[in-house]
N, C-alpha and C positions, 0 to 999 in steps of 0.2 A: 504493500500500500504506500508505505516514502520510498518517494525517490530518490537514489543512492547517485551521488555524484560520479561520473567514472572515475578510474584508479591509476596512476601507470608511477615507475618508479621514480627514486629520487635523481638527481644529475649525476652527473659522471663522480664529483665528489662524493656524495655520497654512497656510491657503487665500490667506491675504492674504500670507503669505511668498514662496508658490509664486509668484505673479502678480507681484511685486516682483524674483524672482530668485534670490531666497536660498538657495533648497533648490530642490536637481537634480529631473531626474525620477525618478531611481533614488531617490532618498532613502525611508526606511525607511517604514513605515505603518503606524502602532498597530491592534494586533488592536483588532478590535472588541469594546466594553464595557472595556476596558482603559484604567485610567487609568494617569497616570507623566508624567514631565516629561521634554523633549528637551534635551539639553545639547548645544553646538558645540564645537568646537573647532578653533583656527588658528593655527597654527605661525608665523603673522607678524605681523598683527592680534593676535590673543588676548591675554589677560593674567589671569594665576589669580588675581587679584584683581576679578574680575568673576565677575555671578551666573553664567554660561555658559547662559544659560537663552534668547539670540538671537543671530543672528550679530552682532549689533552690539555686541554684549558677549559674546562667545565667550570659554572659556579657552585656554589655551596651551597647558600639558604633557601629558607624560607620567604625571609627579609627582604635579599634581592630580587627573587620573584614576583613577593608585592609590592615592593616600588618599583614599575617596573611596569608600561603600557604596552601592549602588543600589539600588532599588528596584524589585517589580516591575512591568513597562509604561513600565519608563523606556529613552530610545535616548540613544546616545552618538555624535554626527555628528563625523565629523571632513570637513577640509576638503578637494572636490576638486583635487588640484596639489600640497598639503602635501606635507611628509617630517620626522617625529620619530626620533631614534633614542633607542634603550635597549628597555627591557622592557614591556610592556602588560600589566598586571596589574587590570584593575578589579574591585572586590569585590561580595558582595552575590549575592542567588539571585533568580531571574523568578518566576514561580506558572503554575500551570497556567492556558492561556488567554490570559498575562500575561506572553511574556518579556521578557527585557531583550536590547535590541537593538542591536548595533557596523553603522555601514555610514558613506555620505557623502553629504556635501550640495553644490549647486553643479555647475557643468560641470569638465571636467577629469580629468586622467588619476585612479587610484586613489590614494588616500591611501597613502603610504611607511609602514611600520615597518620600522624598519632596527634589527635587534639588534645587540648590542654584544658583545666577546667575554666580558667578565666576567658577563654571562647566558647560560644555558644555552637558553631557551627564549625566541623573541619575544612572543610571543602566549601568555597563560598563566591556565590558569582551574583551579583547585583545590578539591575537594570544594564544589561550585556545581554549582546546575542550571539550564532553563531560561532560554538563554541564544542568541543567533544573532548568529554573526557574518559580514556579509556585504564584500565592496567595496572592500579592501586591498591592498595588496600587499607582500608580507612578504618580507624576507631574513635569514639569519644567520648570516654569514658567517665563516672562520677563517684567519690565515695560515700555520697548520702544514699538511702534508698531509695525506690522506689515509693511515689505519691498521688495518688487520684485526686490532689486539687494540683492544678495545671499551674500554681502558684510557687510548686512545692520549692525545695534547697536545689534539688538537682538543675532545676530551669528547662525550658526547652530545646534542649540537644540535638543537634542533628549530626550525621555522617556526611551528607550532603545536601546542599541548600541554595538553590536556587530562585534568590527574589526577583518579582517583580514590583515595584510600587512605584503607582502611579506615570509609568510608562509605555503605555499604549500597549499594542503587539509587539513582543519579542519574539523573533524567529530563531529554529536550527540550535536545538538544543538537543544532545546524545550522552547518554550517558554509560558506559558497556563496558562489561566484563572487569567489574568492581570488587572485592572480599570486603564486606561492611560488618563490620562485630563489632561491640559491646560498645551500642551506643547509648545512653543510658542518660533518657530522656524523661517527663510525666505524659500524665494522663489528658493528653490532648491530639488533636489532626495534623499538629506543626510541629509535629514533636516525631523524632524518628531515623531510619538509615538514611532513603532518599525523599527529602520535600520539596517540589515543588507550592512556590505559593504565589499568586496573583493578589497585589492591595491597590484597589482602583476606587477609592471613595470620592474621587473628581474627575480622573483621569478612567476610564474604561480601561481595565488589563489585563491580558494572559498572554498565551503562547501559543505560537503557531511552529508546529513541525517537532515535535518530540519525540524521543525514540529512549526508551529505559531497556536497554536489552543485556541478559546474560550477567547478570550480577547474582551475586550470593550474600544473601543479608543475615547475620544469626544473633541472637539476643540483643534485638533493638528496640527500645522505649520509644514511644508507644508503636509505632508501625515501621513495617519494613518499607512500601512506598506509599505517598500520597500527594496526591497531586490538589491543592484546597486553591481558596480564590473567596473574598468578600462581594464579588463581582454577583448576588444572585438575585435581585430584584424583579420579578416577574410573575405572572398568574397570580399574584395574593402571596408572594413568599415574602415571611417577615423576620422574625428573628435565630438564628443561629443560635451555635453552640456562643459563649460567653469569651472565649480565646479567638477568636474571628473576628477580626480587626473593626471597628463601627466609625463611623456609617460607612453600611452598604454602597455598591455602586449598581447599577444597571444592570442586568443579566450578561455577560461575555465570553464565551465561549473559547475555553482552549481548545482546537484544532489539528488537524492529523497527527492525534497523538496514538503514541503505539508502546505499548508495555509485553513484553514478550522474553520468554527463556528465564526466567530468575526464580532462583529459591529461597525463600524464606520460611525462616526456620525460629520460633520462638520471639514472634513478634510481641510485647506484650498484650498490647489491646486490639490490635487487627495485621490482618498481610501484606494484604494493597487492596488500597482505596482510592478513588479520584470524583472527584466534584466541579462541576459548572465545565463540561468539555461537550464537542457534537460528536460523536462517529468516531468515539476512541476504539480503540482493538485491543483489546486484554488477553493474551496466548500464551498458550505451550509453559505458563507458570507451576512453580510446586510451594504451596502454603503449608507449611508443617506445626504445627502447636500453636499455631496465634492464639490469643487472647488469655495466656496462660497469668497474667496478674488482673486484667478486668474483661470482662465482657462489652465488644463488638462483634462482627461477624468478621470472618476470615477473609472473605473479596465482599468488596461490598463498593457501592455508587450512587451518588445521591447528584440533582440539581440537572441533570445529565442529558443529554436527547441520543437516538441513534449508535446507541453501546452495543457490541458484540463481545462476548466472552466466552470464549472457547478453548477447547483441549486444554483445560487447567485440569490437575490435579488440588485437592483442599484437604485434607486432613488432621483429625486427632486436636482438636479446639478442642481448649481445657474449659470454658468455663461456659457453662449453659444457659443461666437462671433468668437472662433477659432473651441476649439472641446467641450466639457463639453459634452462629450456622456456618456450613459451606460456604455460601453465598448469600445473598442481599440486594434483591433490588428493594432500595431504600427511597426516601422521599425526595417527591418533584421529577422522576423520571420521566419523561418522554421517550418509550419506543427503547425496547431492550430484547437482546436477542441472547438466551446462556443456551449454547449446546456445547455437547461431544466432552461434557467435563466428566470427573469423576470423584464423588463428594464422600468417604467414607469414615466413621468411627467421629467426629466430630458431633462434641458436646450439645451441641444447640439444635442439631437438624439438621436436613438439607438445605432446604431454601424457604427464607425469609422475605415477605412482600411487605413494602410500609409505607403509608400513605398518612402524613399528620394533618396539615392541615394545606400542605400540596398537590397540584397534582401527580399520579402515579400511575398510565395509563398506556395500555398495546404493549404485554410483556410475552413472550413468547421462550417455553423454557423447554426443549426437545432432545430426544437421544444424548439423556445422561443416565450415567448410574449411580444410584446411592446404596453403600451396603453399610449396615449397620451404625446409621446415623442415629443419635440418640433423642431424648425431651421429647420432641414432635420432627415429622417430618417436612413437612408443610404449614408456614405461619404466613397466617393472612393478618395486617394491623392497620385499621383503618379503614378507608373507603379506597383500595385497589380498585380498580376498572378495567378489564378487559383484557383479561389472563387466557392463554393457549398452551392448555401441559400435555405434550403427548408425545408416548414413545420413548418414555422413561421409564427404566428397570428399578424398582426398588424391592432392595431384599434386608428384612427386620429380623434380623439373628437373634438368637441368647445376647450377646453383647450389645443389642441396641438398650437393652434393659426396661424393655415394653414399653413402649412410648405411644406419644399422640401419634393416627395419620397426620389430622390435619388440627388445628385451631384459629382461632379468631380474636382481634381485640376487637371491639367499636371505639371508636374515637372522637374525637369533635368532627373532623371532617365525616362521619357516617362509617357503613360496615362494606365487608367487599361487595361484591357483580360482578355476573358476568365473567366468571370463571369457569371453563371448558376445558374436560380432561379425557382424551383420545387417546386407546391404542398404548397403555401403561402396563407397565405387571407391578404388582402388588403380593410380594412375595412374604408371608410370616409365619417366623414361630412364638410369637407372642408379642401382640397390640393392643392399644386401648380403644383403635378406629377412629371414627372421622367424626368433627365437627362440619355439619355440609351446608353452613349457611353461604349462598351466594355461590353456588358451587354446582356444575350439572357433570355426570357420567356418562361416556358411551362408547361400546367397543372395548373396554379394561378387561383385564383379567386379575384375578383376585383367589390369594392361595393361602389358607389356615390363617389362626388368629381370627381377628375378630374386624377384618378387611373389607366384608362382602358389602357392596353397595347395591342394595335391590332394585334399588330407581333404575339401575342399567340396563339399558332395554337386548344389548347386546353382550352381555359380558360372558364368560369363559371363566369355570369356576373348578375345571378339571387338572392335576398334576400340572403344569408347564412343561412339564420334562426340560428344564435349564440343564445345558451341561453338568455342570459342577457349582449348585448356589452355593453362597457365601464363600467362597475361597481366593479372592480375591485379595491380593497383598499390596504394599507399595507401589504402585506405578500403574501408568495408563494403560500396559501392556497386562496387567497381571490379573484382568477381566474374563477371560475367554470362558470361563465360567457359566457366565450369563450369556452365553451362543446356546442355538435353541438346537434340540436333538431331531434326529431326521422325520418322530413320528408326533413332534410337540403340538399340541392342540392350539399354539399360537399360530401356527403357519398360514398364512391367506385369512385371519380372524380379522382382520383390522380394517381401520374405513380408510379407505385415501384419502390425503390431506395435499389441498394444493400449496405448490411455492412449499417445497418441504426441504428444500437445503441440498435433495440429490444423491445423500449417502446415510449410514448408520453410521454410529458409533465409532464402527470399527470399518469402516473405507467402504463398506459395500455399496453398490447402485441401489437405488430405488426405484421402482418395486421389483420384485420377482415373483408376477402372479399377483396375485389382491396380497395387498400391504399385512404384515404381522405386525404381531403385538409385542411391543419393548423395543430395547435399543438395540435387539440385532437382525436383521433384515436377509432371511434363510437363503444361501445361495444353489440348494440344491433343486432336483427336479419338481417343480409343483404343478398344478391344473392351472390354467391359462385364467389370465385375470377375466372375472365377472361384469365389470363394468358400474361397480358399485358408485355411487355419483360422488365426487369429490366434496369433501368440506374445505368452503372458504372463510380465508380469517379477515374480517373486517374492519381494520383499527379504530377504535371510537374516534368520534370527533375532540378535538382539545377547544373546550372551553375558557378561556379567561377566567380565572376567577378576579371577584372584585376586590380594588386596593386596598387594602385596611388601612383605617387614619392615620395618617404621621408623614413625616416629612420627606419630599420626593428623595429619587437621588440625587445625589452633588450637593446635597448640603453640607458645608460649609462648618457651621456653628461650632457641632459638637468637639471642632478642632482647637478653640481657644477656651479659656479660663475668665468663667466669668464673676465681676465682682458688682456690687450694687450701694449707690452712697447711702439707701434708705434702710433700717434694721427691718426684720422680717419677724414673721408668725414667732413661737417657740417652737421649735423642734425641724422650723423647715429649711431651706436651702435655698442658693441660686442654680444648683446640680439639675432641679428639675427643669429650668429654662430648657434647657438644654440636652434632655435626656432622651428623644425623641417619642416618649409618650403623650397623646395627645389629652389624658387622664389625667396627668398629674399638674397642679395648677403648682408656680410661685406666687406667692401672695408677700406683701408691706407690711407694716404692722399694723395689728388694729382701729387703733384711734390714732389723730393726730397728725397725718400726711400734710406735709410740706411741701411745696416746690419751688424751686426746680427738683428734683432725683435725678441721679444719672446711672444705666446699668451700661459696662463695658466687657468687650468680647476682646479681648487680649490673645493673639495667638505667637505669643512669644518671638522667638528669633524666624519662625517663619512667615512671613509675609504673603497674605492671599489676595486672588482680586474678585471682584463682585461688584454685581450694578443691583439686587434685588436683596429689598432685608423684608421679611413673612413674619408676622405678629400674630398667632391662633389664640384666640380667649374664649373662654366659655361664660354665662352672664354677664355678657358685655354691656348689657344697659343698668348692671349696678356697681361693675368694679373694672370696665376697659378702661385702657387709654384715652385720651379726645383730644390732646395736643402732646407734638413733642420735636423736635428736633432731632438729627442724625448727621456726626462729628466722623474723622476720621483723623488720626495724627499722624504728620508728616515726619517725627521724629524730632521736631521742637515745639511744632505747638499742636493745638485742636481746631481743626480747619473745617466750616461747615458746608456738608454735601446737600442736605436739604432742610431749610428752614419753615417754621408756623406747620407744618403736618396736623390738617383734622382730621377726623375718624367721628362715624358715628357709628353706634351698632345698635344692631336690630335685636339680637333675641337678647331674654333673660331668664333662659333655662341654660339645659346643659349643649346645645345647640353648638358645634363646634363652627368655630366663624372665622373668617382670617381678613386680615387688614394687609397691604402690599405698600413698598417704596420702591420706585425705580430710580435709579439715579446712575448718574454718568460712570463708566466702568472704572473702577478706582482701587490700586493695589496698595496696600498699607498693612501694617502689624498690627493697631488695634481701631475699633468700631465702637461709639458710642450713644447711646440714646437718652437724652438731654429729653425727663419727662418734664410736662409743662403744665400739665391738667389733668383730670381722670374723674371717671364716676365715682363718687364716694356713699354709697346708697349703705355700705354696711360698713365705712371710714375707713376702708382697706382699699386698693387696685390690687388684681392681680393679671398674672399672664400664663397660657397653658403652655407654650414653645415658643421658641423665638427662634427662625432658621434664615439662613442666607446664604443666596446662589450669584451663580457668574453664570447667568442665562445666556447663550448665545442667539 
């Protein structure tokens, strides 16, 4: 799906490197037409007073590397066997065609970066793009424990970390063939081996063109990959996790992303996760123990549209009691496609569906197998919509330790629909069965335990004759088990399903003869297909949901500190000006209001610009504004942008109301409103928010 730049070798110099020993085979290889200089570097030899520009004058640090802007086509070798510690920070962006490239030269095990605790992050690239970094091996380790408040001593840690904030699209980011251990992070989505993070609370940001291939992550706090972003404003989506940078920006999409080949192994709270992305490709991964200090799900995807996850393996989730499943299509998804994985022995289930108060909607989960997944196998939370399971092998062992088929939460957003289950096997030696709210049967098959779905107007409820059920071990390969025997009552049972992907499980064409049931599709001789009439999947429509109150994106506000010349209620704050609930009023003090008042939005050493300051009050005709002025300082004095400002307002319920200033686009550090008057009906003003934009 990315497209790989061609490859051709280094110059003549470099060829004579090769031949001398200098540079490994692995070592990195200039895209072609790309110029840039190679720089070494060796932690024993080296000396940052050399050009770095051969191994025979290679540099040393860390240090030099980070002072130190690159160009793009330029590589940075570090040495095979090496180990530096501290933080990797090199500067500088690639070009398209052109990136700048981290990997190793020489034989020998991966170059070390070893973080330090006084850095948060080992590996670190910053509003940069085009860039690949391959061939390391990163730790960053802490000697506090582990913490599920995301506040904790350890901080949030990462092995690698690639921000964006407030930088539009950043392109050509790769990150491959990494060893990431003990990175020893809390309990949050930015916390972990490899993060990517998008912070666009003015600026719209993610990434375009990502490729996380062939790493190996092992005992990393909280996740082995995640890919987060504040970027998710859309259909009614409102607040996040609490560690998610605020305010929100606009919905933005990261882009041909592609997560493939990597294992992780003792992630503590999930494996890999990615949020706010279109048409990412999730592949050929192996999840091994995630959630072994808290419960998420092992793969899991939230805010997302257009996701495919396929031929993963997930296994052996320690912790069940919320989700700790295989998988997770999670909230706000648009359009998800899980085939050809393989979910086994994991704490929480198979697969987890959750819809809070987003949408969740056109999920399609086909030709996997789960064997002895435990809790439940199937969790529906929320109002899901418009679920297609079919042709999925599950088999409920002794070791699943009798669990739900299916369950349900109801939530604010309502309970599932529209959940269709085709052409599945249903294999137990002891279940508790199905919860079937929102849920229709047809074409299953269904074998001991307490599995039998009677509503199914078609199902098979005779032996399967599976190869070998349950015997399936570590690896994608180690299935063949669940291959149906020459005389199995699944053969030709199943309904056909249009747009079906083309194969089972395990590589075979589709059909042979009318469609079987489960994830292996019988290659031997059968009666010629019937012509049984296709079922088609018809993605519901996506709905908008409606905004909920509060302040658009690109506000402004919540970025400065704000103070007020008038004393206030007891117990209240200027916090809530600013807090983006539209609930929560600042109120003056009771009796006795004076004017002028001045409230000031101070945004420190950073400087913003804006032409529109948003005043929301609730009982406005006993305690709004009616006059006031708006200041802005130049850095010696208080300069006025708009003078005499009336306001009348209309309601005196809880009526949420907003009052506007437009004014000339103007960048400055702090913002002032010079009150002049106010309703005083109960001898207090108050105000619900106070927001400001640089509308274009």
């Amino acid at each position: 799906m990315l497209r790989r730049t061609a490859r051709k070798a280094f110059s003549v110099l470099t060829a004579l490197l090769l031949v001398t020993g200098w540079v490994g085979t692995d070592a990195a290889v200039k895209a072609d037409g790309a110029s840039g200089t190679t720089y070494y570097v060796d932690n024993a030899a080296g000396n940052d007073g050399n050009a770095g520009t051969n191994p025979d004058k290679a540099w040393k640090s860390l240090d030099k590397i980070n002072t130190t802007t690159f160009a793009p086509g330029d590589h940075i070798l570090f040495k095979a066997g090496g180990s530096w510690q501290g933080q990797l920070w090199p500067k500088g962006s690639g070009a398209d065609g052109s990136p700048i490239v981290i990997d190793k030269y020489g034989s020998g095990g991966k170059p070390l970066i070893a973080g330090v605790t006084s850095e948060l992050q080992t590996v670190f690239l910053k509003n940069q793009q085009y860039w690949e970094i391959n061939n390391l091996e990163v730790t960053n380790p802490s000697p506090e424990p582990f913490s599920r408040d995301w506040k904790g001593a350890r901080g949030e840690r990462r092995g690698v970390y690639i921000l964006n904030e407030e930088s539009g699209i950043l392109n050509h980011i790769y990150i491959k063939n990494l060893n990431i251990h003990d990175v020893d992070g809390v309990y949050t989505t930015r916390s972990g081996g490899i993060i990517f993070d998008s912070v666009g609370s003015w600026v719209p940001s993610a990434f375009h063109d990502v490729l996380i291939d062939g790493n190996t992550l092992t005992d990393v706090d909280a996740y082995g990959i995640y890919i987060s972003s504040n970027c998710i404003l859309r259909y009614g989506m409102g607040d996040l996790w609490e560690w998610v940078p605020k305010p929100y920006g606009a919905w933005t999409p990261s882009t041909q992303v592609k997560i493939s080949n990597n294992t992780v192994v003792r992630a503590a709270t999930g494996g890999i996760a990615w949020n706010v992305t279109d048409g990412a490709v999730v592949e050929h991964n192996t999840v091994q123990e995630a959630t072994y200090l808290a419960t998420n799900a092992s793969i899991w995807w939230a805010y997302a549209d257009n996701n495919v996850v396929q031929y993963n393996e997930s296994f052996a989730a320690k912790n069940g009691s919320e989700d700790g499943t295989g998988f997770d299509v999670d909230a706000g998804n648009l359009g998800s496609l899980v085939q050809y994985n393989y979910s086994h022995d994991n704490a929480g289930g198979f697969m987890l569906y959750v819809n809070d108060t987003y949408n969740t909607i056109n999920t399609i989960v086909r030709y996997n197998i789960s064997q002895n997944d435990k809790a439940r196998i199937f969790r529906y939370s929320g109002s899901i919509d418009t679920v297609l399971n079919y042709n999925n092998t599950v088999y409920v062992g002794a070791a699943s330790g009798n669990p739900v088929m299916s369950d349900y939460f109801t939530k604010s957003s309502g309970s599932p629909k529209n959940i269709k289950n085709y052409n599945n096997v249903y294999y137990s030696t002891g279940d508790k069965g199905w919860t079937l709210t929102g849920q229709t049967f047809d074409s299953n098959a269904y074998y001991g335990g307490k599995t039998l779905v009677s509503a199914d107007a078609h199902k098979v409820t005779a032996n399967p004759k599976l190869v070998n059920p349950g015997s399936g071990g570590t690896g994608m390969n180690t299935v063949n088990g669940y291959q149906l025997q020459s005389d199995s009552p699944l053969i030709g049972a199943g309904v056909p399903i249009a747009d079906n992907g083309g194969r089972d499980y395990f590589g075979n064409p589709l059909y042979n003869g009318d469609p079987d049931i489960g994830a292996f599709e019988y290659q031997g001789t059968v009666p010629p297909a019937t012509g049984k009439t296709p079922i088609t999947y018809t993605p519901a429509p996506i709905t908008p949901m409606p905004k909920p109150p509060g302040p658009d994106p690109g506000n402004l506000a919540p970025l400065a500190t704000v103070t007020a010349s008038v004393a206030t209620l007891s117990g209240s704050s200027t916090k809530g000006l600013t807090d983006g609930s539209y609930d929560k009023a600042w109120s003056s003090v009771a009796k006795g209001v004076t004017f002028p008042n001045e409230i000031t939005l101070d945004f420190g050493a950073k400087s913003v610009t804006a032409n529109q300051l948003k005043v929301v009050t609730r009982f406005g005709t006993g305690q709004g504004v009616t006059k006031l002025d708006l200041e802005y300082y130049n850095g010696t004095a208080w300069v006025p942008l708009k003078q005499g400002i009336l306001w009348t307002w209309k309601y005196g319920d809880q009526t949420n109301e907003a009052q506007t200033v437009d004014f000339a686009r103007t960048t400055a550090s702090k913002f002032r409103l010079k009150i002049q008057a106010a309703n005083l009906q109960w001898g207090n003003f108050a105000i619900n928010e106070l927001e400001m934009y640089d509308k274009h």
